[in-house]
C-alpha positions as CSV (number, residue, x, y, z in Angstrom):
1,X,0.0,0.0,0.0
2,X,2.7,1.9,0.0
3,X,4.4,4.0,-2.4
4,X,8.0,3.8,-3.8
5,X,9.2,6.1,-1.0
6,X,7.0,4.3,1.1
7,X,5.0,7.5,2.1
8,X,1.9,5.8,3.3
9,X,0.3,9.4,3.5
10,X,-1.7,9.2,0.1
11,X,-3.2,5.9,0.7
12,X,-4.5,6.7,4.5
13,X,-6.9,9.1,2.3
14,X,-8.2,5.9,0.8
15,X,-9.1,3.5,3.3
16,X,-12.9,3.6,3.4
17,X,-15.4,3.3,6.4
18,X,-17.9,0.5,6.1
19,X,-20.7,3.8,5.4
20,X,-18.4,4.3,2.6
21,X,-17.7,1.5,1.1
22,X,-21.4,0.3,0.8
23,X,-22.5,4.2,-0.4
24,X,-19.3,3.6,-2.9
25,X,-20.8,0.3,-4.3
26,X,-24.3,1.3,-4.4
27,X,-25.5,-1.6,-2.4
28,X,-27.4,0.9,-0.6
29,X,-29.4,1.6,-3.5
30,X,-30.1,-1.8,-4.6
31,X,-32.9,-2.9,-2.5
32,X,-31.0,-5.3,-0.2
33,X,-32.5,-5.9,2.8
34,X,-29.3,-5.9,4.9
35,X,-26.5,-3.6,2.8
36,X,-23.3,-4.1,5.8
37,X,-24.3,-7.5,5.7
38,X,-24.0,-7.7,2.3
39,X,-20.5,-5.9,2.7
40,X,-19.9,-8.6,5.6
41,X,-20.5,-11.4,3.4
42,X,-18.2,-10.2,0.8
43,X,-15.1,-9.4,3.3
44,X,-16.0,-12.8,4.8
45,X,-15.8,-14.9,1.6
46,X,-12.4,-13.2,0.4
47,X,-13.8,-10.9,-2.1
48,X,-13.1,-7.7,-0.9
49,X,-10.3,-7.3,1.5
50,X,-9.8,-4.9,4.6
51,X,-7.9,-3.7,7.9
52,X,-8.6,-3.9,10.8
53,X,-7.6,-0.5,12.7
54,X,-7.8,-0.8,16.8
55,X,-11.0,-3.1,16.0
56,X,-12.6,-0.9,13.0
57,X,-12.7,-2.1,9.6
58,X,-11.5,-0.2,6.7
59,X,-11.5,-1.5,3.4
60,X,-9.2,0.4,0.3
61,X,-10.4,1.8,-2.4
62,X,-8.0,-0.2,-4.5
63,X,-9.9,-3.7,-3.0
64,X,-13.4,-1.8,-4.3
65,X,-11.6,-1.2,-7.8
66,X,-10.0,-4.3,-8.0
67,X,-14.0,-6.1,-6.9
68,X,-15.9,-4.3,-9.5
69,X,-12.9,-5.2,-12.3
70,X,-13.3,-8.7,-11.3
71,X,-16.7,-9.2,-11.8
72,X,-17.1,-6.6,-15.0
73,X,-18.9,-7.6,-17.9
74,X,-17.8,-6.8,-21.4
75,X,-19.6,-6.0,-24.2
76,X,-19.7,-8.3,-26.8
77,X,-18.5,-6.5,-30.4
């Protein structure tokens, strides 16, 4: 996470509350019942990872970028 001075000051900025995270994704826009559940089950299942800051979670943006990548669908042309 860490840059090639290893200034850790820009990427601090993007470590993401759980609010965040789930206003980021949209998941609570999307009609789910349970949206940091939904966030829960995807940190669970190894699909988005996080820290864990004196017992908080915060999950970086890179992780959110590198999710939605993952499950991206391509048009066909």
């Amino acid at each position: 996470m860490a840059d090639a001075s290893g200034d850790l000051a820009t990427t601090v900025a993007d470590l993401l509350t759980q609010e965040e995270a789930i206003a980021l994704l949209r998941l609570d826009q999307l009609g789910l019942q349970d949206p940091k559940e939904s966030l829960r089950h995807l940190r669970r299942t190894g699909q988005l990872g996080y820290a864990k800051v004196a017992g908080k979670v915060l999950i970086p943006r890179e992780e959110i970028v590198a999710y939605l990548e993952r499950h991206r669908v391509r048009a066909r042309g």
